[in-house]
N, C-alpha and C positions, 0 to 999 in steps of 0.2 A: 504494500500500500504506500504508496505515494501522499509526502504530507508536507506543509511550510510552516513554520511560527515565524512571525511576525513581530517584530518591533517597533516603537516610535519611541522617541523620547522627548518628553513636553516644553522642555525646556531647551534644548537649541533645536527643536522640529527636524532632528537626523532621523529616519527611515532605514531600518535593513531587517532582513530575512534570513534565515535558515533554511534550504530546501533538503528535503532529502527523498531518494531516490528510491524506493522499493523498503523491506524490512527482513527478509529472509535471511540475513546476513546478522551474526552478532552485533555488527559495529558498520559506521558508515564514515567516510571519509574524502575529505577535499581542503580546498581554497578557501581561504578569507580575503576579502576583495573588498578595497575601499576605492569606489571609483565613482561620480557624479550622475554618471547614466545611468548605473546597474539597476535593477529594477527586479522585481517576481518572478516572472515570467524568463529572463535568461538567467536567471540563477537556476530555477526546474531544467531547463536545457541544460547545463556545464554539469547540474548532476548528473544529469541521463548518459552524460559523456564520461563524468567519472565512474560510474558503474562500467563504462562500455573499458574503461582502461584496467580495474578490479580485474574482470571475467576474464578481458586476455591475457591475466599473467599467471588463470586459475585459481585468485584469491577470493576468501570467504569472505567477502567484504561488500556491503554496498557504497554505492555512490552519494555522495551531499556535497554542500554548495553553500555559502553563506557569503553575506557582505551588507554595506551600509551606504546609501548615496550620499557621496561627500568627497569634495574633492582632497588627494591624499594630501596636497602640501599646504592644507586647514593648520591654522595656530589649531584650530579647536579638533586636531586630528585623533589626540593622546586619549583625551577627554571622552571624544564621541564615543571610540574603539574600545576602551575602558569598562563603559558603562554598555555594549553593546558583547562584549563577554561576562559581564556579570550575569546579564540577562538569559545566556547562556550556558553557566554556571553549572545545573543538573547533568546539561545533555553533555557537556564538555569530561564530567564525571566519568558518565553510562555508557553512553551509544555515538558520541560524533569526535571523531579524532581527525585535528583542524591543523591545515600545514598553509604557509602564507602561499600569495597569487598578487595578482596586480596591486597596486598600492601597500603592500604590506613587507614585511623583513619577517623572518622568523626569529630574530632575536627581539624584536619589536614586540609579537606576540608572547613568547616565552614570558618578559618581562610583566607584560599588561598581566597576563591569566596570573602568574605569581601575587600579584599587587592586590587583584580580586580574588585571591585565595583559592585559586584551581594549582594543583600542583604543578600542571604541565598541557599544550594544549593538544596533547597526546595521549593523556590520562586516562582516556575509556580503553585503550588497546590494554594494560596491565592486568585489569581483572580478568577481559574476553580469553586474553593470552594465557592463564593461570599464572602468570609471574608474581612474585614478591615483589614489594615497595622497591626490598634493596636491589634486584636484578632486571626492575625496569630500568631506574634512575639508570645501574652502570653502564646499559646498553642506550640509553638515553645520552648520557655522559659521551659518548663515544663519537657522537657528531660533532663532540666541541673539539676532538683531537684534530693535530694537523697530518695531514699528509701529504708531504713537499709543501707548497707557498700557500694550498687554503684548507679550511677545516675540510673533515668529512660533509658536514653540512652544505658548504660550498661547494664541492666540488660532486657531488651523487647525481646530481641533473644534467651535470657536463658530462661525465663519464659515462651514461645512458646513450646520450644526443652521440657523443662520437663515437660509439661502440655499435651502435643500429646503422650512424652513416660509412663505416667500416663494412661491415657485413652486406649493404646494401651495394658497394662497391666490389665484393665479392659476384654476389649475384648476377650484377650486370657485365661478369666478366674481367675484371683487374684481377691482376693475379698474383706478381710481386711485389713492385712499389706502386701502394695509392696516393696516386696525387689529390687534393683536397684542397676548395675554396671554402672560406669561413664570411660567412657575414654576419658581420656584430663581433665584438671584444668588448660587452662590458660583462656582467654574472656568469651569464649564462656562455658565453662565446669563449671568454678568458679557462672557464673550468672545462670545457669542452677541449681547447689545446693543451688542459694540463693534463690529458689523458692520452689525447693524440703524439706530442712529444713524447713521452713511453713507448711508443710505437719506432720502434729501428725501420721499418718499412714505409712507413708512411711520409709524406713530404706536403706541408701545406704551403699552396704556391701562393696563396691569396688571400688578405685579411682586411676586411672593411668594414667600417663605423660612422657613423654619419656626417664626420669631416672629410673622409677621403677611404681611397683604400691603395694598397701599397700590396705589390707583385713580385716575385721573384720565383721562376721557374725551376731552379734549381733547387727551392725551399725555401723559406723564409728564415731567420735563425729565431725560432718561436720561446727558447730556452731567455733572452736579452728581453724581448715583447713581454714573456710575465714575470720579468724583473723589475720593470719599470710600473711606476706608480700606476692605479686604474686612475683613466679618468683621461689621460693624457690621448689626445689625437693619435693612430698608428701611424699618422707618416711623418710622427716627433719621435717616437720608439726607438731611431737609433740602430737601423738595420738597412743593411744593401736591400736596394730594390727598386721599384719602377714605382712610378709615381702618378695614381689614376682618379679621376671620382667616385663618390662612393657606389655608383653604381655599376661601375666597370668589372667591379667582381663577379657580377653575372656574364659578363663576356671571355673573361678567364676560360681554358680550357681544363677543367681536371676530369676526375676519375667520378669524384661526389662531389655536390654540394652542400654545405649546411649552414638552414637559416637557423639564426640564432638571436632575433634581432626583434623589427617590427613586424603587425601582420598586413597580410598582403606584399608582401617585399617584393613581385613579381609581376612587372606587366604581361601581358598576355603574347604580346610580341619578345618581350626577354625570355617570357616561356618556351615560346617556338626557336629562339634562336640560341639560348645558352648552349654552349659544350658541353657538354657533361653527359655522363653516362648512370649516373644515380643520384637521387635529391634525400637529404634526410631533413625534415622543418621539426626543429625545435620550440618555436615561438607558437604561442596560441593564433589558429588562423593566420599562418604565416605563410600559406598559399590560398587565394581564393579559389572557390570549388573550379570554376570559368579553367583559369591556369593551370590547375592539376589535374583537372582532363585535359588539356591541350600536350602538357606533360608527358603524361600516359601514353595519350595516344602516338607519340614520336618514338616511344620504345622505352624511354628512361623508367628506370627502378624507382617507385616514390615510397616513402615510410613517412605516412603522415603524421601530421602532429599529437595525434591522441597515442601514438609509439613512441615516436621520438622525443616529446614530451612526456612521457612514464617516469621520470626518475624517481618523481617523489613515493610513489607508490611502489615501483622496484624496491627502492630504499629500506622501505619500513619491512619487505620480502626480506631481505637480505639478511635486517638489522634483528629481528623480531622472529625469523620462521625458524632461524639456526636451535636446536636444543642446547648447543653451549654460546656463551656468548663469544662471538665473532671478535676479531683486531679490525681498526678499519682497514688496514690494507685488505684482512678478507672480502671484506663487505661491497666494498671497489672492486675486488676480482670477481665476486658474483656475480656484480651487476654488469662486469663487461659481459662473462658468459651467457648471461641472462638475455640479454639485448641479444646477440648474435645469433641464438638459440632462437628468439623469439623471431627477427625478424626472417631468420631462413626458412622457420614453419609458414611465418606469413606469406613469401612471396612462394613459397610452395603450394599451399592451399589456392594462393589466386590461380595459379598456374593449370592446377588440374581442374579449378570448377571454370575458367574460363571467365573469372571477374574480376573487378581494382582490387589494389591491397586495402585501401579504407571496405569496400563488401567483404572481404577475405578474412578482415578483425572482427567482426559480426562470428564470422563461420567459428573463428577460435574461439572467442566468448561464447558461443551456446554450449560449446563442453562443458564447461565449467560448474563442480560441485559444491554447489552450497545449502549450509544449514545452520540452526540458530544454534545448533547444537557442539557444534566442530568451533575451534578455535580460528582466529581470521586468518593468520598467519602460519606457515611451515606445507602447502600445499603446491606450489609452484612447482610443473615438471622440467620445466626450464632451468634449474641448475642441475648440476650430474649428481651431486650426494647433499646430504644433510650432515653439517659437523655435529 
């Protein structure tokens, strides 16, 4: 059963929701979103999509969706956010485990839900899990470590996004060295090359951000690019290269692409004429439907965003389904396997029924075993053993 609670607060007139998505599932989980437009009605959507993300990685888990209209860089952002988790309070206990989304940081929330007495905004997955207080926290605890220049926290969505645009370059045929364009270098695009750099094989010729993008065919040297401060332009970085607009990264020739960036990145015409031979979109709607059938239909390998955007839900797989508790470096190597696993069953299944990889995630999602009874996590066929 499909349900919303609804919020207002009388006193600055902020609005937000909760939606959540079916109930078969112990537990439901998504986004917190502070954005101006958001509204009822696409919060029910983003959940239906995060159930759709749940079921293809085989997780007992439903989909939810929550957020507030308000624009995020409000003085009064702390406040609204505050008093729109307290309100929350029960379900943040029980049944809804909340990882941030557009306007929001996950240290942001951590802090808010601490302030309002929730221990954590992941606090419903410990009971559904059977875990103790003390072996959620340390598995919890475990997102704050670093691994190389960002936490686990940081870096589990990047490591996902380039481990599906990896595999999806497999598919389309690369075989040694994959060459790879990147668009975006801030959260998301930065932790996506601190996964890709581990790669001896791989070589990212191109990297763009919304001042420019900077090329080099031979490879970029991506090790100097996340040494330097975020924030900073890439074609301030401090690296041999050619020197393009930002949108010239679509004209780059690689092996894959990965958006990492804004949605829609993709005119229709850059769609028909990019190089490439596999697209992986990390960014929510970071190809319009128009473009990704245009995509498609020229041959190229796509993993959409409801894959390539899985991290966060990979993560809590990874982090939560182990019986012992995982290092982050495991938890990282799950989740490259995981991706790879996943997206070869996916461009398999399009293959044999003869439809897109977005109809093909449907296909993998209807396997999917759930019950209120089974705990949410440790169910994924997608890594090879359970530690």
């Amino acid at each position: 059963m499909n349900s919303v609670l609804e919020y207002y607060d009388s006193e600055t007139g902020v609005r937000g929701w909760l939606a959540y998505d079916g109930d078969i599932s112990p537990i439901s989980a998504g986004g917190c979103r502070v954005q101006p437009s958001i509204d009822r009605e696409t919060l029910v959507q983003l959940a239906k999509r995060m159930t759709l993300k749940q079921r293809v990685l085989g997780l007992n888990v439903n989909g939810g969706k929550c957020g507030i209209a308000l624009d995020p860089r409000s003085d009064d952002k702390a406040k609204a956010l505050g008093g729109f988790l307290r309100f929350l309070r029960d379900e943040l206990h029980h049944r809804f485990s909340m990882g941030p989304d557009m306007g929001t940081q996950w240290t942001e929330l951590q802090s808010l839900a601490v302030h309002s007495g929730i221990p954590s905004v992941k606090y419903a997955i410990r009971a559904a899990q059977g875990l103790t207080e003390e072996e959620f926290f340390a598995r919890m605890d475990l997102l704050e470590e670093q691994v190389g220049r960002l936490t686990l926290a940081q870096r589990r969505a990047g490591c996902v996004l380039a481990h599906t645009a990896l595999a999806a370059a497999k598919v389309a045929g690369a075989s040694r060295g994959v060459s790879v364009a990147l668009q975006g270098f801030g959260n998301l695009g930065r932790a996506a090359a601190a996964s890709l750099v581990e790669e001896d094989t791989v070589r990212v010729v191109a990297v763009s951000d919304e001042y420019g993008c900077v090329v080099n065919a031979s490879g970029l040297d991506l090790v100097t690019m996340l040494s330097r401060r975020q924030g900073l332009p890439v074609q301030e970085l401090g690296v041999a290269c050619e020197r393009r607009p930002t949108e010239g990264v679509f004209a780059v020739e690689a092996d894959v692409l990965i958006l990492a960036a804004n949605q829609d990145a993709l005119s229709l015409e850059q769609a028909a004429l990019a190089p490439i031979g596999a697209i992986s979109v990390g960014s929510n709607y970071g190809l319009s439907p128009a473009a990704e059938d245009v995509i498609e239909r020229r041959g190229v390998v796509v993993v959409p965003d409801f894959i390539g955007g899985i991290g966060g839900s990979a993560s809590m797989e990874a982090l939560f389904g182990p019986r012992t508790r995982p290092s982050p470096k495991t938890v990282l190597d799950s989740l490259a396997h995981m991706s790879r696993n996943l997206v070869t069953d996916l461009c398999w299944t399009a293959h044999q029924n003869g439809i897109s990889n977005a109809a093909a995630a449907q296909v993998l999602a209807d396997r999917a075993h759930v019950s209120r009874d089974a705990p949410p996590y440790g169910h994924c066929h997608y890594l090879k053993s359970r530690c």
